[in-house]
C-alpha positions as CSV (number, residue, x, y, z in Angstrom):
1,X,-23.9,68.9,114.7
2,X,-27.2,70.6,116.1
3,X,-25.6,74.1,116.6
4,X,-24.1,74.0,113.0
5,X,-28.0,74.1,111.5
6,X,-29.4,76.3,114.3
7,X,-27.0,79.4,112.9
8,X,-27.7,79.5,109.2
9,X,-29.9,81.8,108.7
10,X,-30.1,81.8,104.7
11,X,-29.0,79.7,101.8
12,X,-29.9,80.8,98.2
13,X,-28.8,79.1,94.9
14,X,-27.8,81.8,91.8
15,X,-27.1,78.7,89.8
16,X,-26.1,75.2,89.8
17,X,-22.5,75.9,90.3
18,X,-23.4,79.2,92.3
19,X,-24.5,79.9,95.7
20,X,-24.0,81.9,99.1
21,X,-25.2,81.6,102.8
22,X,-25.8,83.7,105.5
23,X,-24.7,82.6,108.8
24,X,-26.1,84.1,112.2
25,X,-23.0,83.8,115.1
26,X,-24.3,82.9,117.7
27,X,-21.6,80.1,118.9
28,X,-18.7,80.8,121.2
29,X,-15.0,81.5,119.7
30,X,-14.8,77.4,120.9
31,X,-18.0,75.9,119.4
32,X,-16.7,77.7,115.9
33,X,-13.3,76.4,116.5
34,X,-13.9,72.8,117.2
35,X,-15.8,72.7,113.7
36,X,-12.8,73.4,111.9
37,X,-9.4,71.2,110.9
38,X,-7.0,74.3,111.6
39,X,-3.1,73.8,111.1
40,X,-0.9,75.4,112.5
41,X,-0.2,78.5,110.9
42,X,-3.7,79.1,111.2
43,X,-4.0,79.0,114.6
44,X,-0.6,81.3,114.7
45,X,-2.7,84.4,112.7
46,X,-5.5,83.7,115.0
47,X,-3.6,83.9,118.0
48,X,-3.0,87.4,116.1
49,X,-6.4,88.5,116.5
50,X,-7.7,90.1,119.4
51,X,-10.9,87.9,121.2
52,X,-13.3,90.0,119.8
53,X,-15.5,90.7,116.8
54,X,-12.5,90.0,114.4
55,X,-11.6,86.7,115.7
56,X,-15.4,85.3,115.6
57,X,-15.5,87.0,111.9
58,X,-12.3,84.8,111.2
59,X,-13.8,81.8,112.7
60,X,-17.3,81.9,111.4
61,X,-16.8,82.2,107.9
62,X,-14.2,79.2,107.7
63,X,-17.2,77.4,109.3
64,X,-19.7,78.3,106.9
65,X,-17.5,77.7,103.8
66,X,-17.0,74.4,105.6
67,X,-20.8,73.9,105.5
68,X,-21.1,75.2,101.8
69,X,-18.3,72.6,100.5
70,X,-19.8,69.9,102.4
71,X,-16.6,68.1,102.5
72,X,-14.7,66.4,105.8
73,X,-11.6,67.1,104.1
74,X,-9.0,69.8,104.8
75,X,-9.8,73.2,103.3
76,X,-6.8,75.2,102.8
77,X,-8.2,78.8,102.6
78,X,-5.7,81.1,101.3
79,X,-5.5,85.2,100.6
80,X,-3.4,86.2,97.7
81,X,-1.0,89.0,97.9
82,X,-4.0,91.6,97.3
83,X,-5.9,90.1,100.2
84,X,-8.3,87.9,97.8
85,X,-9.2,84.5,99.8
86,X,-8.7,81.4,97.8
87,X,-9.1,77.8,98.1
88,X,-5.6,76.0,97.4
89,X,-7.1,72.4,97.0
90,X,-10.5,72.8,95.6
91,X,-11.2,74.2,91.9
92,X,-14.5,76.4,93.5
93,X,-14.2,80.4,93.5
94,X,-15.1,82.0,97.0
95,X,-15.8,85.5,98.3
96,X,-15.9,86.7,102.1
97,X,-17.9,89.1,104.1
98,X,-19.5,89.9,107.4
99,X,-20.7,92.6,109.5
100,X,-21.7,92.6,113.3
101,X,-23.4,89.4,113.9
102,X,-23.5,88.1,110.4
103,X,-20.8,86.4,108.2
104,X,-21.6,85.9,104.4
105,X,-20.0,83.3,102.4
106,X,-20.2,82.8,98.2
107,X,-18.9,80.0,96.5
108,X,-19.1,78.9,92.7
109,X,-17.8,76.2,91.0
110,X,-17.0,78.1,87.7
111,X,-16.9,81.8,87.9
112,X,-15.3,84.6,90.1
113,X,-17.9,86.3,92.4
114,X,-18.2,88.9,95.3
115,X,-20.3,89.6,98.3
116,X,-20.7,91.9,100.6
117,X,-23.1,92.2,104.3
118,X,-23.3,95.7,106.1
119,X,-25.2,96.7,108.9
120,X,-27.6,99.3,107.6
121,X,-27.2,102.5,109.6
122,X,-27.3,106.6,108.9
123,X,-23.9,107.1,109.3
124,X,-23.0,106.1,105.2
125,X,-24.7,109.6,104.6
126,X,-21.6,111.3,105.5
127,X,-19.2,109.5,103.5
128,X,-21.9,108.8,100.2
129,X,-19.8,111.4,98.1
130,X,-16.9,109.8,98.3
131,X,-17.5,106.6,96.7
132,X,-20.4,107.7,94.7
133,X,-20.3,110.3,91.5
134,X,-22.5,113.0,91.0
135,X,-24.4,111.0,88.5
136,X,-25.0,108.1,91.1
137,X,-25.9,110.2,93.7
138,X,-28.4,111.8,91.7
139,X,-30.5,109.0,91.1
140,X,-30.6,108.1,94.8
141,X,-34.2,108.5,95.9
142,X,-35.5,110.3,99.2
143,X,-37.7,107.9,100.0
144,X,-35.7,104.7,100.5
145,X,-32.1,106.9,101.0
146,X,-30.3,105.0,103.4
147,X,-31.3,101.7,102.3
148,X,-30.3,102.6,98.4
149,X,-27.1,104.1,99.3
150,X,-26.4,100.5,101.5
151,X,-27.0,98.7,98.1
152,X,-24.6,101.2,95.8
153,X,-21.7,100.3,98.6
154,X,-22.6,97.1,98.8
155,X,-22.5,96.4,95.0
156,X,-19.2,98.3,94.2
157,X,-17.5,96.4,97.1
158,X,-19.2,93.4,95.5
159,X,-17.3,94.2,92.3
160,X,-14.0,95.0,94.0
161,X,-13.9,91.8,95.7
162,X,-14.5,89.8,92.6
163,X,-11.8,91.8,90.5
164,X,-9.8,91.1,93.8
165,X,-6.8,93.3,92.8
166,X,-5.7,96.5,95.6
167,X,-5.8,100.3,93.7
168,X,-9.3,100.2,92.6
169,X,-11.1,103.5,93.5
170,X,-14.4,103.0,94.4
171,X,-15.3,106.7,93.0
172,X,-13.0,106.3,89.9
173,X,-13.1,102.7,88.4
174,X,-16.5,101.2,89.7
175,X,-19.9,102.8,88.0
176,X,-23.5,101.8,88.6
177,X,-26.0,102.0,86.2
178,X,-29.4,103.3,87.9
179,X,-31.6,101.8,89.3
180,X,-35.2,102.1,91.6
181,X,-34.5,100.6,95.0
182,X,-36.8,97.6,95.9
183,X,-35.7,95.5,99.0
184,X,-34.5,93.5,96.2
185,X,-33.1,93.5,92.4
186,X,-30.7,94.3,90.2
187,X,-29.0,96.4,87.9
188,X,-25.8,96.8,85.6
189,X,-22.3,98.2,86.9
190,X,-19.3,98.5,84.9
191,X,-15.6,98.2,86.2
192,X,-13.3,100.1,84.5
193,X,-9.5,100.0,85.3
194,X,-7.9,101.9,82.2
195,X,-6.9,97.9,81.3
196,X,-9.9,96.1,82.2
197,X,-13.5,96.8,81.2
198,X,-16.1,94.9,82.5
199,X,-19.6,95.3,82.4
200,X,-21.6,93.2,85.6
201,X,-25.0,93.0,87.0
202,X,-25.2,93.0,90.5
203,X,-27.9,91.9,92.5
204,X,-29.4,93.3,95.8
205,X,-31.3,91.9,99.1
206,X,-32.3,93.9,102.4
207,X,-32.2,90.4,105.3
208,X,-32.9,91.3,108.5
209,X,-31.5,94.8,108.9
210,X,-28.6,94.1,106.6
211,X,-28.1,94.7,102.7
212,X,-26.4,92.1,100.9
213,X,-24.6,92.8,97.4
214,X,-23.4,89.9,95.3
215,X,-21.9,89.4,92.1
216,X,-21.0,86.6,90.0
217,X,-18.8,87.2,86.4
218,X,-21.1,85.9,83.7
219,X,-18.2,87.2,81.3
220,X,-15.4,85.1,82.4
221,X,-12.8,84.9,80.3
């Protein structure tokens, strides 16, 4: 389908079972729609969804996890009781994400991963202290500021997706290690529940006005 390769605006491998895409939107609600084997209860919760942004979120990334699977057959994507999406009848581990005219889809074959797509814009200044300690903040540079701050949100809601349970406090229970930010890298994190304890390493991209975060669980148990 011509339209289908004319919106994917990035594809990267992290490993042979590992990968995630970024997908431009810019079908209609229709196009999106008739590349997808809905049933009926999905169709119900879309109906559910106003006509705007969320239903074209909805809709375009089913149709990039479509593209990632590379199957014809019926994807049943599920979300848990915490909100987690999950594939019902394939084995593969998928996370979500997208932000104005992006969607963002990871999918791995044999490990839990995360991903996240914001919008880069001033406004996270205002709210930095609230997801970010006093130790983080401090090694948040001047010279980069907006763009590092994008990557610290983007990698603790990389982690949170992954762990994909509700209750987890950004401030409290996610950590970053520090880092010097470069358009693109990494650098450790550390989830820390009071039951769990996990230590990560989260990578970073800037694409087209957008940081990405993404995470896969090397440590999986």
């Amino acid at each position: 389908i011509l339209f289908l390769r004319m919106a994917l605006a990035y594809h990267r491998e992290i490993d042979r079972d590992t990968s995630f895409a970024i997908w431009k939107i810019e079908e209609s609600a229709d196009e999106l729609l008739a590349q997808l084997q809905l049933k009926e209860h999905e169709l119900s919760y879309l109906d559910t969804l106003n006509n705007g942004k969320r239903n074209m979120h909805w809709l375009s990334t089913r149709v990039l996890l479509r593209r990632m699977m590379d199957t014809d057959n019926y994807i049943d994507c599920k979300v848990d009781s915490s909100g987690k999406p999950y594939l019902s009848n394939f084995p593969h581990h998928i996370s979500l994400s997208h932000s104005y005219d992006y969607a963002a889809v990871m999918v791995s074959k044999s490990k839990a991963v995360g991903i996240d797509i914001e919008i880069v814009k001033d406004k996270i200044e205002r709210i930095a202290h609230k997801f970010l300690s006093k130790e983080e903040l401090d090694f948040i540079k001047d010279k980069d500021r907006i763009d590092q701050l994008y990557v610290t949100w983007c990698a603790k809601e990389a982690i949170y997706k992954l762990h994909g349970k509700k209750n987890i406090s950004f401030l409290e229970h996610i950590k970053l290690g520090p880092f010097e930010y470069e358009g693109s890298g990494s650098f450790d994190a550390m989830l820390n529940t009071g039951t769990r304890h996990r230590k990560f390493k989260v990578h970073y991209e800037k694409f087209d006005g957008y940081m990405i975060g993404f995470v896969a669980d090397e440590n999986e148990e």
